[in-house]
DSSP file (Angstrom, degrees, kcal/mol; ACC not computed):
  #  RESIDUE AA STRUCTURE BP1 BP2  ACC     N-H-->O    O-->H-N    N-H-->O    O-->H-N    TCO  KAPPA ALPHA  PHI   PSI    X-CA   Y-CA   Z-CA
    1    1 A X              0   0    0      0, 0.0     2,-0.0     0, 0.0     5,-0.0   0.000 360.0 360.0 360.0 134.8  168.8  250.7   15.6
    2    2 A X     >  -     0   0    0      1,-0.1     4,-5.9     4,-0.1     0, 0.0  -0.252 360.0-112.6 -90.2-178.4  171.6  248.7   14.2
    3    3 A X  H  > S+     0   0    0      1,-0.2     4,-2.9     2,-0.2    -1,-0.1   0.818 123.0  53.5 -79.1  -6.9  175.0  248.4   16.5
    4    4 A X  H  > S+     0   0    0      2,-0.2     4,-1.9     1,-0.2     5,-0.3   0.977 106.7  47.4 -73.7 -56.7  176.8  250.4   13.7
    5    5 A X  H  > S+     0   0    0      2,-0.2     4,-1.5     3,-0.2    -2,-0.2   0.835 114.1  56.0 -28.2 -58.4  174.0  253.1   14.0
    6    6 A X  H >X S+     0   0    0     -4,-5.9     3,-2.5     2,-0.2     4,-0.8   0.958 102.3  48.1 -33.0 -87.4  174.8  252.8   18.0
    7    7 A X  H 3X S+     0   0    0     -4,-2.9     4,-1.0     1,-0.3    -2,-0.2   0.546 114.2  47.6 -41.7 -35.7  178.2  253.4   18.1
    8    8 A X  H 3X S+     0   0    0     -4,-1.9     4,-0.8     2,-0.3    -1,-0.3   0.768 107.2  53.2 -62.5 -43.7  177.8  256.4   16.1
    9    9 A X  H XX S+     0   0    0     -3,-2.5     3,-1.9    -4,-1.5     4,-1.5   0.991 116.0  49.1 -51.4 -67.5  174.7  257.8   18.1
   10   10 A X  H 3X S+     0   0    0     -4,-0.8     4,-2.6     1,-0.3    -2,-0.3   0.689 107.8  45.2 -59.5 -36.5  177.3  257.3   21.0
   11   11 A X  H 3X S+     0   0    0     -4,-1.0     4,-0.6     1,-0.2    -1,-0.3   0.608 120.2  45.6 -94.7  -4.6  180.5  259.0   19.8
   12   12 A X  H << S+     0   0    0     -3,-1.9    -2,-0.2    -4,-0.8    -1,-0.2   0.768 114.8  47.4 -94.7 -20.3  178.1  262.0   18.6
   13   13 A X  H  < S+     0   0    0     -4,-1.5     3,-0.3    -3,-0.1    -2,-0.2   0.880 134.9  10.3 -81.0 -47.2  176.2  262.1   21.9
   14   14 A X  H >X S+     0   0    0     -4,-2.6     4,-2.9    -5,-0.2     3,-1.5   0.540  87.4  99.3-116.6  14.2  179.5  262.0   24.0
   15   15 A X  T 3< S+     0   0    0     -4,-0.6    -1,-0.2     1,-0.3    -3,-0.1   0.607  89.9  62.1 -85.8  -3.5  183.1  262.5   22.0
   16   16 A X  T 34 S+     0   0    0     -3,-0.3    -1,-0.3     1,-0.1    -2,-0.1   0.759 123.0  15.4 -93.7 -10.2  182.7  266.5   23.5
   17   17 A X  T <4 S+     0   0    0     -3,-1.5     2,-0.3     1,-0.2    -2,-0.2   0.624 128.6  54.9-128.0 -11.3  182.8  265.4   27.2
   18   18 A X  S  < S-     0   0    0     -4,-2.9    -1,-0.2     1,-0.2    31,-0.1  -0.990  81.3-113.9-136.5 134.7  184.2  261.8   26.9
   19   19 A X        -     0   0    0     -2,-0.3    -1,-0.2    -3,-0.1    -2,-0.1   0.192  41.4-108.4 -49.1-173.5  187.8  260.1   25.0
   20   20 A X  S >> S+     0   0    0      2,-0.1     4,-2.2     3,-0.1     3,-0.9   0.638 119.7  57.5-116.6 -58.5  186.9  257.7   21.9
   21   21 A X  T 34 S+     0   0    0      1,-0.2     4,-0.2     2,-0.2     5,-0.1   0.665 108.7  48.1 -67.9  -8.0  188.0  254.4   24.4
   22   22 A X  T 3> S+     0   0    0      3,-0.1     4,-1.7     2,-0.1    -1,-0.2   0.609 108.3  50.6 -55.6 -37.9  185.5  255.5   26.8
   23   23 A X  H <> S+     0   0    0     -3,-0.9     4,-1.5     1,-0.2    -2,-0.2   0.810 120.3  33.9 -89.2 -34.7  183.0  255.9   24.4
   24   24 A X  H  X S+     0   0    0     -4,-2.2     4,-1.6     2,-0.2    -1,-0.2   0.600 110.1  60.3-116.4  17.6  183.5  252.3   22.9
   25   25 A X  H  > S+     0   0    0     -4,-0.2     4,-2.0     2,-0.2     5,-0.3   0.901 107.8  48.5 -71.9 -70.5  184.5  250.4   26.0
   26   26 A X  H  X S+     0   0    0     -4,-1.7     4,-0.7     2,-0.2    -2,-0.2   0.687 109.5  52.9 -38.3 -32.5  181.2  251.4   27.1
   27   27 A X  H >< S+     0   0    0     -4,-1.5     3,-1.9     2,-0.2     4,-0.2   0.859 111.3  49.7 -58.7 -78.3  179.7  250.1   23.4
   28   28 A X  H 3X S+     0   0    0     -4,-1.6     4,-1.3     1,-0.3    -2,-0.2   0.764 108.3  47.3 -50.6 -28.0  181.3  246.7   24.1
   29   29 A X  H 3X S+     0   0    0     -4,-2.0     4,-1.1     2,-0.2    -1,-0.3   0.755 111.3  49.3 -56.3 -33.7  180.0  246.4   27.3
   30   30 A X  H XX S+     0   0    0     -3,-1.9     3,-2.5    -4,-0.7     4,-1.2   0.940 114.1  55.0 -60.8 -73.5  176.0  247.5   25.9
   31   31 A X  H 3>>S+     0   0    0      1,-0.3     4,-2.5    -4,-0.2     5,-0.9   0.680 114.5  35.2 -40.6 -38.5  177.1  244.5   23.0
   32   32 A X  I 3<>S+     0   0    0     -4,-1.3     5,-2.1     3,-0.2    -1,-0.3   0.922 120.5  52.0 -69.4 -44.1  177.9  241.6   25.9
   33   33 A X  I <<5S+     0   0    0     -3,-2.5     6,-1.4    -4,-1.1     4,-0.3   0.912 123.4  20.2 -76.8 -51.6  175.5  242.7   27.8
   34   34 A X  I  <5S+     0   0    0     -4,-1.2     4,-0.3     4,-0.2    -2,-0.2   0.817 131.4  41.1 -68.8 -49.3  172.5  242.8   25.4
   35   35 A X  I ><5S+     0   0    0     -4,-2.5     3,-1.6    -5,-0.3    -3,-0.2   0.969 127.4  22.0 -73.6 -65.0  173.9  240.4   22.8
   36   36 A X  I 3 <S+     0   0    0     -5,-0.9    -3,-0.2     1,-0.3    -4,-0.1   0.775 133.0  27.8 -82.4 -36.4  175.5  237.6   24.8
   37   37 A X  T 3 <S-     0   0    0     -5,-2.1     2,-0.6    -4,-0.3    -1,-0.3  -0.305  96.9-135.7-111.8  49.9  173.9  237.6   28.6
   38   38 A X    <   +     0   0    0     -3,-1.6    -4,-0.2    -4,-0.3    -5,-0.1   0.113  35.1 174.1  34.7  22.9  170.7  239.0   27.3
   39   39 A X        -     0   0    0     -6,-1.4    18,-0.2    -2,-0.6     3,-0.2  -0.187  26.4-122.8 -61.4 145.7  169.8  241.7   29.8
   40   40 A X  E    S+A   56   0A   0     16,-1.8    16,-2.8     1,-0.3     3,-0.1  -0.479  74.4  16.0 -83.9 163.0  167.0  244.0   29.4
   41   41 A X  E     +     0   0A   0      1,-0.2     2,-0.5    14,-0.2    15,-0.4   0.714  63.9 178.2  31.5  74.3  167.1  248.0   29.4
   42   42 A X  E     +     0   0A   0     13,-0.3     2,-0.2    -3,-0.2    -1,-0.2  -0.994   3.9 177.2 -81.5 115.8  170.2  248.5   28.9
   43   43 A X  E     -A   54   0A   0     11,-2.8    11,-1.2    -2,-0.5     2,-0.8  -0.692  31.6-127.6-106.7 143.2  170.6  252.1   28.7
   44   44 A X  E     +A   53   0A   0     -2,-0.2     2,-0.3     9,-0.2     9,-0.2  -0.806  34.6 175.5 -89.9 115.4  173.7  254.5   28.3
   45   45 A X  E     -A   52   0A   0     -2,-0.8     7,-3.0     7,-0.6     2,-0.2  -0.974  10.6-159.7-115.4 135.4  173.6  257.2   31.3
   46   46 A X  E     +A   51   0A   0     -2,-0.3     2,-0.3     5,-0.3     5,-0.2  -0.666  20.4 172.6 -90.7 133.5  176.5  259.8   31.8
   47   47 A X  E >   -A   50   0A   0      3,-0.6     3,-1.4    -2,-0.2     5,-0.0  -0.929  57.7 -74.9-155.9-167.9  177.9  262.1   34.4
   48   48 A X  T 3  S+     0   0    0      1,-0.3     3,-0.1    -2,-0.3    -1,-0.0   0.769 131.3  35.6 -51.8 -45.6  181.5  264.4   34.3
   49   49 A X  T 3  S+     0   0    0      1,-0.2    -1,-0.3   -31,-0.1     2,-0.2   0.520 118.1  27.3-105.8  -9.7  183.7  261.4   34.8
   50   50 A X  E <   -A   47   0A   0     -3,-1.4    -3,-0.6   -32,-0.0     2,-0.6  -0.770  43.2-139.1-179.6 176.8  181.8  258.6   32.9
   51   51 A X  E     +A   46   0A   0     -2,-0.2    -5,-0.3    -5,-0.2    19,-0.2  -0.634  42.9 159.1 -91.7 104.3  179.9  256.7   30.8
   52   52 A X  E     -A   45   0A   0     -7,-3.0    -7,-0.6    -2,-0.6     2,-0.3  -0.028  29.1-126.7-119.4-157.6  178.0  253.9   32.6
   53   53 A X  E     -AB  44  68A   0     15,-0.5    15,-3.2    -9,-0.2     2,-0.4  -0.955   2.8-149.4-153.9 149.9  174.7  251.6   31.8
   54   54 A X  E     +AB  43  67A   0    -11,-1.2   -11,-2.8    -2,-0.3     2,-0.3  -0.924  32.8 171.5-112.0 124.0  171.8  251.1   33.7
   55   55 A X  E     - B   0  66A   0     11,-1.8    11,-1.7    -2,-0.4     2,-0.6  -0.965  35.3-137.2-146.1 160.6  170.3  247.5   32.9
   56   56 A X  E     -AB  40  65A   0    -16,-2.8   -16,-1.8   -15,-0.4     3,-0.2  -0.930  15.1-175.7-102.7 125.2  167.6  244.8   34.1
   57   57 A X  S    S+     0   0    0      7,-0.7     2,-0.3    -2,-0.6    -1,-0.1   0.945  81.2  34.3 -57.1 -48.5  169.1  240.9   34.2
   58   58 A X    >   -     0   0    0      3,-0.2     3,-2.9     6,-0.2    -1,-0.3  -0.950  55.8-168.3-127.5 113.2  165.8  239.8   35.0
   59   59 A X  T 3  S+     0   0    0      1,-0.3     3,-0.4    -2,-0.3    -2,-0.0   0.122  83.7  83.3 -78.4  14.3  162.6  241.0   34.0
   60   60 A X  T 3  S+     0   0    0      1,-0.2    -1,-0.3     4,-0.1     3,-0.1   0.467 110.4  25.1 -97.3 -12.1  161.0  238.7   36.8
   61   61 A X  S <  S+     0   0    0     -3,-2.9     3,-0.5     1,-0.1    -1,-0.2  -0.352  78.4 176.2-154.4  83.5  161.9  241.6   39.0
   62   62 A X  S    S+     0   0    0     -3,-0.4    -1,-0.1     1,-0.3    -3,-0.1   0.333  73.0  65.9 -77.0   9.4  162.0  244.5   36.9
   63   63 A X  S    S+     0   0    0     -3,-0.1     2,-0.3     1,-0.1    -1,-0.3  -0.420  75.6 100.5-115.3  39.7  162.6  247.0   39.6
   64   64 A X        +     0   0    0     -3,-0.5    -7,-0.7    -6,-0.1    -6,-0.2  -0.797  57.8 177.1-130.4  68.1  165.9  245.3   40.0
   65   65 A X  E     -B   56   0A   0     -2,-0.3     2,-0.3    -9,-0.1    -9,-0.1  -0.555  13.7-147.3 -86.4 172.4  168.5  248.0   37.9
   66   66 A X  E     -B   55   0A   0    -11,-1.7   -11,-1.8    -2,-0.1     2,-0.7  -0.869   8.2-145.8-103.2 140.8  172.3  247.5   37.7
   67   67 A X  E     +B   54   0A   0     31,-0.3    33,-2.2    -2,-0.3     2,-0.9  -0.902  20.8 179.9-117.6 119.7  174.5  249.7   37.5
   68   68 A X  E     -Bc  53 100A   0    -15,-3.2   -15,-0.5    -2,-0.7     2,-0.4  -0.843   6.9-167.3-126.9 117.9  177.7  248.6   35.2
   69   69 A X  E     - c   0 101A   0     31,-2.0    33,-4.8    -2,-0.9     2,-0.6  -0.619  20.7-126.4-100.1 144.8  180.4  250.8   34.8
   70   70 A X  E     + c   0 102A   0     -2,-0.4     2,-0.3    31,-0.3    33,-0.2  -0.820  36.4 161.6 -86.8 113.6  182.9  250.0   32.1
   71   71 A X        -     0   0    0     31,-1.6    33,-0.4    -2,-0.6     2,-0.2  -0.976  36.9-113.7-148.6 164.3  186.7  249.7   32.8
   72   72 A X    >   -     0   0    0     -2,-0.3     3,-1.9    31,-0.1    33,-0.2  -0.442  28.8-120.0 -83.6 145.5  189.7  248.5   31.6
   73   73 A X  T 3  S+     0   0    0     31,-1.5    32,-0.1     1,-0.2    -1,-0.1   1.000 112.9  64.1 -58.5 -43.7  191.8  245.5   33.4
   74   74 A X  T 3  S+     0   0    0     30,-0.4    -1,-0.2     2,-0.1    31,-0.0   0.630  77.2 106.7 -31.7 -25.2  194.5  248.4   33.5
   75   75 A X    <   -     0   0    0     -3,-1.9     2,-0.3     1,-0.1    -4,-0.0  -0.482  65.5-134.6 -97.2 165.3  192.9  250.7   35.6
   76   76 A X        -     0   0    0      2,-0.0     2,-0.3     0, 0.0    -1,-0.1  -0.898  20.3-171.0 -99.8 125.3  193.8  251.3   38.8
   77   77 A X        -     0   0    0     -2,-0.3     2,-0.4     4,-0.0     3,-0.0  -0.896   4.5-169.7-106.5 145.3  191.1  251.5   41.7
   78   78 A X    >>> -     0   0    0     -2,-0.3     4,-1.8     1,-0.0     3,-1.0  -0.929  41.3-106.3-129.4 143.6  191.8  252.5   45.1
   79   79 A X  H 3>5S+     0   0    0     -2,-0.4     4,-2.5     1,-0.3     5,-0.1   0.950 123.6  50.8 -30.2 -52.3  189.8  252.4   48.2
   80   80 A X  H 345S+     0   0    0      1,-0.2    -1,-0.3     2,-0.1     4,-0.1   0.861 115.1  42.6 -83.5 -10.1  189.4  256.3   47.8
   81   81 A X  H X>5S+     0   0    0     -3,-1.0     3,-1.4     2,-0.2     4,-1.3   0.930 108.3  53.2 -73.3 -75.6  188.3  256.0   44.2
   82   82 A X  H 3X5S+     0   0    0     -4,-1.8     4,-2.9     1,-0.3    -3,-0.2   0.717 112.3  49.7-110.0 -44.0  186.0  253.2   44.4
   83   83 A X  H 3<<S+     0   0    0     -4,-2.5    -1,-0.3    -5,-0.6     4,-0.3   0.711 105.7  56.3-102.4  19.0  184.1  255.3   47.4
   84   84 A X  H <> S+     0   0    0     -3,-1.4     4,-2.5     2,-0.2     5,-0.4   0.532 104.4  52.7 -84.0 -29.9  183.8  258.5   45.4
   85   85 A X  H  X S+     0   0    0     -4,-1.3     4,-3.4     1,-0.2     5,-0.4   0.978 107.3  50.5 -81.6 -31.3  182.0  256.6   42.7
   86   86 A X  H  X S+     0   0    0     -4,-2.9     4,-0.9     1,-0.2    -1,-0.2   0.926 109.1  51.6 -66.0 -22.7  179.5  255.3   45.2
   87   87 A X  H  4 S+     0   0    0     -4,-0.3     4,-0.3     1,-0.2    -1,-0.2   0.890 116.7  41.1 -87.7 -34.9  179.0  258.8   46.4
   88   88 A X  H >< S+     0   0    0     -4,-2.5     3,-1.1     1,-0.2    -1,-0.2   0.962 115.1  48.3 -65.6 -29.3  178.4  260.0   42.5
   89   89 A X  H >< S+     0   0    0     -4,-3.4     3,-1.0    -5,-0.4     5,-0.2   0.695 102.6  64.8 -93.1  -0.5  176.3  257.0   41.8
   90   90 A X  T 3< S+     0   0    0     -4,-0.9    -1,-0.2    -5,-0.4    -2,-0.1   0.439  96.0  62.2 -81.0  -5.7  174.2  257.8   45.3
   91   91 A X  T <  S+     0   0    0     -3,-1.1    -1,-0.2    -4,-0.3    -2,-0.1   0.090  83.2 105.5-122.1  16.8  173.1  261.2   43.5
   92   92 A X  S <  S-     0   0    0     -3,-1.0     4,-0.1     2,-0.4    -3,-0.0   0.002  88.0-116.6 -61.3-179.4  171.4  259.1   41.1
   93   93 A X  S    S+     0   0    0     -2,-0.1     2,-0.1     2,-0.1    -3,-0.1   0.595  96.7  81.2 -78.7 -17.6  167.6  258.8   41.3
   94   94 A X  S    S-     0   0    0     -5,-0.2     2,-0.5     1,-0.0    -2,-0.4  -0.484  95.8-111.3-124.5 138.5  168.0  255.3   42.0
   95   95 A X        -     0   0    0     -2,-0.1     2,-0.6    -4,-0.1     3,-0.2  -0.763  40.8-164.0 -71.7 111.2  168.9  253.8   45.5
   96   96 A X        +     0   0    0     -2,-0.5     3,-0.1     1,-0.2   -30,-0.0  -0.899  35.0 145.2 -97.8 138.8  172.7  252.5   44.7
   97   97 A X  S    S+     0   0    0     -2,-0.6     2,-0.4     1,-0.4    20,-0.3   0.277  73.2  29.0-114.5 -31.4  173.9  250.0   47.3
   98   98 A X        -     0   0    0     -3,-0.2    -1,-0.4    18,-0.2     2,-0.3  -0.968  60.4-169.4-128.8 138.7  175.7  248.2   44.6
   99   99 A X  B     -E  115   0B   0     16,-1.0    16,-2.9    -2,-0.4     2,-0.3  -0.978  16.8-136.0-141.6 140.9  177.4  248.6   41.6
  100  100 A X  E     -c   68   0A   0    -33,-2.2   -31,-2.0    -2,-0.3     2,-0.4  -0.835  10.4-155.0-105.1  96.0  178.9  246.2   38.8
  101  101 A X  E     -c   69   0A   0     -2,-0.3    12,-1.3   -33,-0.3     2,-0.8  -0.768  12.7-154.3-108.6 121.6  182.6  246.9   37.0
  102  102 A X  E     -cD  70 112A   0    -33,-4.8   -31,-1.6    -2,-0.4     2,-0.7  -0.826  16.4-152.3-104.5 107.3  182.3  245.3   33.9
  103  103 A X        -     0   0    0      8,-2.5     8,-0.2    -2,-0.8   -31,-0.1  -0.545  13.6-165.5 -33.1  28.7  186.0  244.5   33.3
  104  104 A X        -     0   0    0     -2,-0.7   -31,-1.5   -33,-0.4   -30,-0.4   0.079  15.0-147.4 -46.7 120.8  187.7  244.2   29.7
  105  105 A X    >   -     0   0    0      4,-1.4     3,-2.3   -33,-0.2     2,-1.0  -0.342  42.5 -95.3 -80.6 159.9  191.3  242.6   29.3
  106  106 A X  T 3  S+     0   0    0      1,-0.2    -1,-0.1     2,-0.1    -2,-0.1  -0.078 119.6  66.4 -60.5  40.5  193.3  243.3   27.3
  107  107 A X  T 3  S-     0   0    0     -2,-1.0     2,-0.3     2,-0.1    -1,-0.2  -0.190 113.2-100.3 163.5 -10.6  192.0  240.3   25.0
  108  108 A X  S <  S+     0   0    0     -3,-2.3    -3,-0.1     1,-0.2    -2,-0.1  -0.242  81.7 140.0  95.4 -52.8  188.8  241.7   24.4
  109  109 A X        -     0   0    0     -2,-0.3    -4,-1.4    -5,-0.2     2,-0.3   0.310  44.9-132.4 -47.2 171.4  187.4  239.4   27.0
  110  110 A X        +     0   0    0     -6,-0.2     2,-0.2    -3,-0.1    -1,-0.1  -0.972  22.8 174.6-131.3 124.3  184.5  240.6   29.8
  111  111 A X        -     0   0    0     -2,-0.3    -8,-2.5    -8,-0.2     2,-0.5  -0.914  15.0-152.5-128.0 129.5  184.8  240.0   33.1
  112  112 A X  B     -D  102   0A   0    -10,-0.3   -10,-0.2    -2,-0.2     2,-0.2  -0.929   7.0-164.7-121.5 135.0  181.9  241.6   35.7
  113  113 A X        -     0   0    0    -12,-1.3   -12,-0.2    -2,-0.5   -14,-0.1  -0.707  13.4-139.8-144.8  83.1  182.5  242.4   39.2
  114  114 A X        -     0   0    0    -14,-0.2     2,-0.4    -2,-0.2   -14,-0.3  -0.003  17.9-175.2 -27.4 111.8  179.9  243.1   42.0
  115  115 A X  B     -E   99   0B   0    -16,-2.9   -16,-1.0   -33,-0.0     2,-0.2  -0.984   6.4-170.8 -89.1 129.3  180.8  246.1   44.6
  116  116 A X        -     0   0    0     -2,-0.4   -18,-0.2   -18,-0.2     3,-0.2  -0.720  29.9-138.7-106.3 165.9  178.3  246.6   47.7
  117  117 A X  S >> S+     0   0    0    -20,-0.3     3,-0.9    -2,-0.2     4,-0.6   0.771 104.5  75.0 -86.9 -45.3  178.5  249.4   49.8
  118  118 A X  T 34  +     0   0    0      1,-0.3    -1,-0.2     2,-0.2   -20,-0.1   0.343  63.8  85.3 -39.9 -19.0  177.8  246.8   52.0
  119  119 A X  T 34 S-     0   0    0     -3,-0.2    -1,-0.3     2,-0.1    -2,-0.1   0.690 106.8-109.9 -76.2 -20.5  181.3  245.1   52.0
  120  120 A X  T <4  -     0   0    0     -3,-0.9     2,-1.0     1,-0.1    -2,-0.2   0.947  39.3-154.6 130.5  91.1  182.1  247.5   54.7
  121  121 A X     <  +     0   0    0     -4,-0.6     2,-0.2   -39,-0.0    -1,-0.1  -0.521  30.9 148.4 -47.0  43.5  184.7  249.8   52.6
  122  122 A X        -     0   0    0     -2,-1.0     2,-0.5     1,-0.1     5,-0.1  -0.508  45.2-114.3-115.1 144.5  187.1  251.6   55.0
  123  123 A X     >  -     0   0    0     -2,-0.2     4,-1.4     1,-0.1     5,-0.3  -0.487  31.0-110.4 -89.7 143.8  190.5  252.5   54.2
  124  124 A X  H >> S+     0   0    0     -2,-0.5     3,-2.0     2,-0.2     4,-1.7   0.695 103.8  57.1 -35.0 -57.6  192.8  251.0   55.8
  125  125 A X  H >> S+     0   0    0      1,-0.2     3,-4.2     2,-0.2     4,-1.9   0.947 109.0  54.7 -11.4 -98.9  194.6  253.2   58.1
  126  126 A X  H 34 S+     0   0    0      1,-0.3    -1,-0.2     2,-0.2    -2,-0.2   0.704 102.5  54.4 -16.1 -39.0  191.3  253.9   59.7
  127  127 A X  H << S+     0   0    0     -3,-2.0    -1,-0.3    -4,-1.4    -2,-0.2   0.930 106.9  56.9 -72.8 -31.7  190.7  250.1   60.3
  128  128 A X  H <<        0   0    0     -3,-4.2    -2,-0.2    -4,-1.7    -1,-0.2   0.622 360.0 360.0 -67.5 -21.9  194.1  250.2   62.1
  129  129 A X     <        0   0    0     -4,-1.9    -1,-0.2     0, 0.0    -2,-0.1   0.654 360.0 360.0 -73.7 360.0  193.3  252.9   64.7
């Protein structure tokens, strides 16, 4: 399937539950990912709030997914945000401990950014009691 072919599959698969800048942030993130650092299975997967990709990096340990969610340098993440998507992406099939932001600037550029569950998330307050 060519990438024109793509984009189009994608805005007919998702333009009834997801914006048109959802739909092709998430294209330019498949295109970096596939064209330019050459990751394997990358797939688009959906759930109310957004369009993400499931990918392999290395096919030397192919039971090794990613999860890369697509955002803008604009958005705003919060502590309470950031641990409601681990609790959606935990009702995956898939054990998530970590998940991948792939960043665009305004500039076009892509920028990727590891969260673990592991980092010990807490909101602040809480650390302060």
């Amino acid at each position: 399937m060519s990438l024109d072919d793509l984009f189009e599959d994608l805005q007919n698969k998702y333009n009834e539950t997801h914006s048109i800048v959802q739909i092709h942030l998430a294209y330019q993130i498949y295109v970096d990912l596939v064209t330019l650092k050459k990751w394997n299975k990358v797939e688009f997967k959906n759930n109310d709030q957004l369009i993400y990709l499931h990918a392999i990096e290395n096919l030397n340990n192919p039971n090794n997914y990613n999860i890369v969610i697509p955002c803008k340098s604009t958005s705003i993440w919060t502590v309470e945000s950031i641990k409601k998507m681990f609790k959606n992406l935990n009702d995956l099939p898939i054990d998530c401990k970590a998940f991948t932001l792939g960043i665009q600037d305004e500039d076009s550029s892509i920028s990727y950014y590891e969260l673990s569950f592991n980092t010990g998330l807490s909101d602040p307050i809480d650390s302060l009691i």
